[in-house]
C-alpha positions in Angstrom: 8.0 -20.4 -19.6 11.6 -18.9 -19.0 12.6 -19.7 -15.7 15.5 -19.0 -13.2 17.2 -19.9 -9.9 17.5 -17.3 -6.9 19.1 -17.7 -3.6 17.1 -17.0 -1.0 17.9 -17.6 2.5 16.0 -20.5 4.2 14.2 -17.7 7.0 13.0 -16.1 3.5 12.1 -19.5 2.2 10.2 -20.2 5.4 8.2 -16.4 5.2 7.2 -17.0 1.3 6.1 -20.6 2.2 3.8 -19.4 4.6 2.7 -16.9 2.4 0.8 -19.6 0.4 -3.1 -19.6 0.3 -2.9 -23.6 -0.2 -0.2 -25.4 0.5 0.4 -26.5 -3.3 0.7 -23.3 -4.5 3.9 -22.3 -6.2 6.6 -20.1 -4.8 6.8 -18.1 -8.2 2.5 -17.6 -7.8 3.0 -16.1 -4.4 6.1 -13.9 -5.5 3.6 -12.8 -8.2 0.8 -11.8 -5.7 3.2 -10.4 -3.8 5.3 -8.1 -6.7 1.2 -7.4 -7.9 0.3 -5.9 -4.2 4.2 -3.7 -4.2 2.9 -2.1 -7.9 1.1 1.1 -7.8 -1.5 0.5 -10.7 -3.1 3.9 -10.3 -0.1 6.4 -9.4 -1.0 9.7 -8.3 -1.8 12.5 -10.9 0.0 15.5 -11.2 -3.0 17.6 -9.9 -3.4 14.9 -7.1 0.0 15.3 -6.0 -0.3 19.0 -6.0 -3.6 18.5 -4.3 -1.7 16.9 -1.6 1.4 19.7 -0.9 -1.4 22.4 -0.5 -3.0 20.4 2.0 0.0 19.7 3.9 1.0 23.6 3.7 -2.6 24.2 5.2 -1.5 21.4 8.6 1.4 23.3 8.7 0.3 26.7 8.9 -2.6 25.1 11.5 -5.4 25.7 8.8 -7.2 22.3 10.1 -10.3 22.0 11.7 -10.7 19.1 14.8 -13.3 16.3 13.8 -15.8 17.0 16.5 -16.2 20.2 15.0 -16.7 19.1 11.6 -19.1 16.2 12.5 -20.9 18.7 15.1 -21.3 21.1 12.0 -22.4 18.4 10.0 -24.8 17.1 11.9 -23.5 14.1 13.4 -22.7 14.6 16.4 
């Protein structure tokens, strides 16, 4: 395994080491869960991202509906 040395500040130290799930876990294994959490494995399609624009055009322009409507259409209410 490659390895290298970063400085880190001691309050950032402190925040990783109490990141740990056990307390002999490695810094580099918590930095790992934590970079694995930060990367989007799934990113949004194309049609997804589009999917979202129209909707926000629709809050915009007031084309919503309030959710005791919906839920009293639905039934649920």
């Amino acid at each position: 395994m490659e390895t290298t040395t970063v400085l880190l500040k001691k309050s950032t130290k402190k925040k990783i080491e109490e990141l740990k799930l056990n307390p002999r876990e490695s810094i580099n294994s918590v930095i790992e869960r934590l970079t694995d959490m930060a990367t989007d494995r799934q990113p949004l399609s194309k049609e997804e991202i589009n999917g979202i624009k129209r909707s926000l055009k629709d809050i915009e322009a007031g084309r919503v509906h309030k959710m005791e409507d919906v839920a009293r259409e639905m039934g649920l209410k």
